[in-house]
C-alpha positions in Angstrom: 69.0 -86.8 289.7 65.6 -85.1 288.4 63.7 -86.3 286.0 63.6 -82.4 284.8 67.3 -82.2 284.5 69.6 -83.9 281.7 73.0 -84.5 281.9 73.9 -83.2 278.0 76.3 -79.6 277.1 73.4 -78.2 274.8 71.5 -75.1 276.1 68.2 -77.5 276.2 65.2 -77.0 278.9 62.4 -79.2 279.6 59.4 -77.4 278.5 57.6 -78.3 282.5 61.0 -77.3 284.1 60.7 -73.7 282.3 56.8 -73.6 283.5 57.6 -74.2 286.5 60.1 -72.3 288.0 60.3 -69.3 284.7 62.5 -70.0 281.2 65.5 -67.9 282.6 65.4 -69.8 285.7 65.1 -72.8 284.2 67.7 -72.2 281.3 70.1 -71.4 284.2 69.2 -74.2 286.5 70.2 -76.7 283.8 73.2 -75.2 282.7 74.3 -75.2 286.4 73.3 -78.7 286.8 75.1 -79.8 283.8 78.5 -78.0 285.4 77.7 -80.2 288.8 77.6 -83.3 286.6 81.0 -82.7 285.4 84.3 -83.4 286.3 85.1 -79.9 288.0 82.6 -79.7 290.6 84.0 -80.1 294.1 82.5 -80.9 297.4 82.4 -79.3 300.5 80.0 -80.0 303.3 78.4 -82.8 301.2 77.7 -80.8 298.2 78.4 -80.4 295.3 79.9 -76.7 294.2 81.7 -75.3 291.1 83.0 -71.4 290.9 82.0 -69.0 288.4 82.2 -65.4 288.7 79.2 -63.2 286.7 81.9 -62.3 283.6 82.2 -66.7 283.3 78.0 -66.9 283.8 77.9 -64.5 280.6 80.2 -66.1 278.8 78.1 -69.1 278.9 74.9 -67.1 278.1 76.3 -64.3 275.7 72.2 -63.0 275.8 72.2 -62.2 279.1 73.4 -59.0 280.7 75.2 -59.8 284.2 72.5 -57.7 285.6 69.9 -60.5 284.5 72.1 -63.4 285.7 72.5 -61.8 289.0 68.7 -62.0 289.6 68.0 -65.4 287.9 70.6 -66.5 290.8 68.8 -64.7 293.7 65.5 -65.6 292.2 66.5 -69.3 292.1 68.3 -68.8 295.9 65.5 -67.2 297.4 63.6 -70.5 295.9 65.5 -72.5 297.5 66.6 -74.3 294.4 70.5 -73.0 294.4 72.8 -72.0 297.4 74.9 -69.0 296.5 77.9 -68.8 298.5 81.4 -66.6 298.1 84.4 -68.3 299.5 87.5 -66.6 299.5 
């Protein structure tokens, strides 16, 4: 993948990723990535998607209201850095 990205559990962030696109963004971004990686992502049109509702997102980061993840999501959407999509 990115050079900016690392494929590793630990909540770590390239310092350039986080000054580039925010440190919430960024903290997010590689969390998501590292999920992707994994062995429980699945595909559908050619990409890659896992599921995670808000109250799993917070688990993950416990110093985050599901307020804040909500708009480090959009934010990183509207970016065009993440698709966001609800299938049923």
């Amino acid at each position: 993948m990115s050079k900016l990205l690392i494929d590793e559990y630990p909540l770590v962030v390239l310092p350039r990723l986080a000054c580039a696109i925010g440190l919430n963004e960024a903290i997010f971004l590689q969390q998501l990535h590292y999920w992707l990686s994994g062995k429980g992502a699945h595909e559908r049109g050619g990409r890659r998607w896992i599921y995670n509702s808000l109250a799993d997102w917070q688990k993950q980061f416990p110093f985050w209201h599901t307020d804040t993840i909500r708009r480090i999501a959009h934010r990183l959407e509207a970016r065009g850095l993440v698709l966001v999509g609800h299938f049923n």
